[in-house]
C-alpha positions in Angstrom: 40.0 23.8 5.0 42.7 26.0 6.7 44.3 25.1 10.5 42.2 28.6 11.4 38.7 26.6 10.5 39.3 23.8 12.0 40.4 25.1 15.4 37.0 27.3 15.0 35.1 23.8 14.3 36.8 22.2 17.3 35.7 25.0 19.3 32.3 25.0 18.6 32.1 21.4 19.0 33.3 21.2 22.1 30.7 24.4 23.3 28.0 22.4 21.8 28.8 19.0 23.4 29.4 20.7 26.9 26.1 22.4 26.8 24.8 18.9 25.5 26.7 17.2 28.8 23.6 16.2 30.6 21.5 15.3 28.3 22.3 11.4 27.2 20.0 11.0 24.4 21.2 13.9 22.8 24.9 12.6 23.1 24.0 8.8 21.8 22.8 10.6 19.0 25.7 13.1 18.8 27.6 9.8 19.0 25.8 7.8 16.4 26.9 10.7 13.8 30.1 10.7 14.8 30.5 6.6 14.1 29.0 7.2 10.6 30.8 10.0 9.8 34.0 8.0 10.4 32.7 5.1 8.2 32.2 7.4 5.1 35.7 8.7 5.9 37.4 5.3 5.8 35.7 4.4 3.1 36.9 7.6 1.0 38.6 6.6 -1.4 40.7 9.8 -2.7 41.8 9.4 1.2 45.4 8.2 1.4 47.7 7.5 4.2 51.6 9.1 3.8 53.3 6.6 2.9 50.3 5.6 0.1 51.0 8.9 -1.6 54.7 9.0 -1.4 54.4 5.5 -3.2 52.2 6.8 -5.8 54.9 9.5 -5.8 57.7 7.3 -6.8 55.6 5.3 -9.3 54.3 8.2 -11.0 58.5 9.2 -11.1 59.2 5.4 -13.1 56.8 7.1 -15.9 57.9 8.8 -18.7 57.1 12.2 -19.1 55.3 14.6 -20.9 56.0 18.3 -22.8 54.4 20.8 -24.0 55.8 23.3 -25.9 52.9 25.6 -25.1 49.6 26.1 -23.4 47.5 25.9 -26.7 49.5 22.1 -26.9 49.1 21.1 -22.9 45.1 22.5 -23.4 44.9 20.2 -26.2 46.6 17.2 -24.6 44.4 17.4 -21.3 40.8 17.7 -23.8 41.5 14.5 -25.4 41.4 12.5 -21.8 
């Protein structure tokens, strides 16, 4: 998802929820979603914080490395996973 998409997202979000401003069931609702969207989230776990993926960064770095001397070798390598 690109910054352009999410500030179209945002936009229609907040258009909805104004239009949705005096109606409180509709917004308990709205924010019931909300609270369980936000669960899944956290609970996500190929989510990482910055300083989780540097880490993995710098452990991956204390691995030794592979080489392929061609594609026909690397295809080979990543078939036998």
């Amino acid at each position: 998802m690109n910054t352009s998409s999410i500030g179209t997202y945002s936009t229609e979000i907040l258009q909805s929820l104004g239009a949705l401003s005096n109606n409180e069931a509709a917004l308990a609702r709205v924010a019931k979603y909300l609270r369980k969207v936000l669960k899944e989230q956290a609970n996500d776990p190929s989510l990482m914080t910055e300083d989780e993926f540097f880490a993995r960064i710098d452990e991956a770095r204390k691995q030794p490395g592979k080489q392929f001397n061609n594609v026909n070798e690397l295809d080979k390598y990543i078939r036998s996973l």
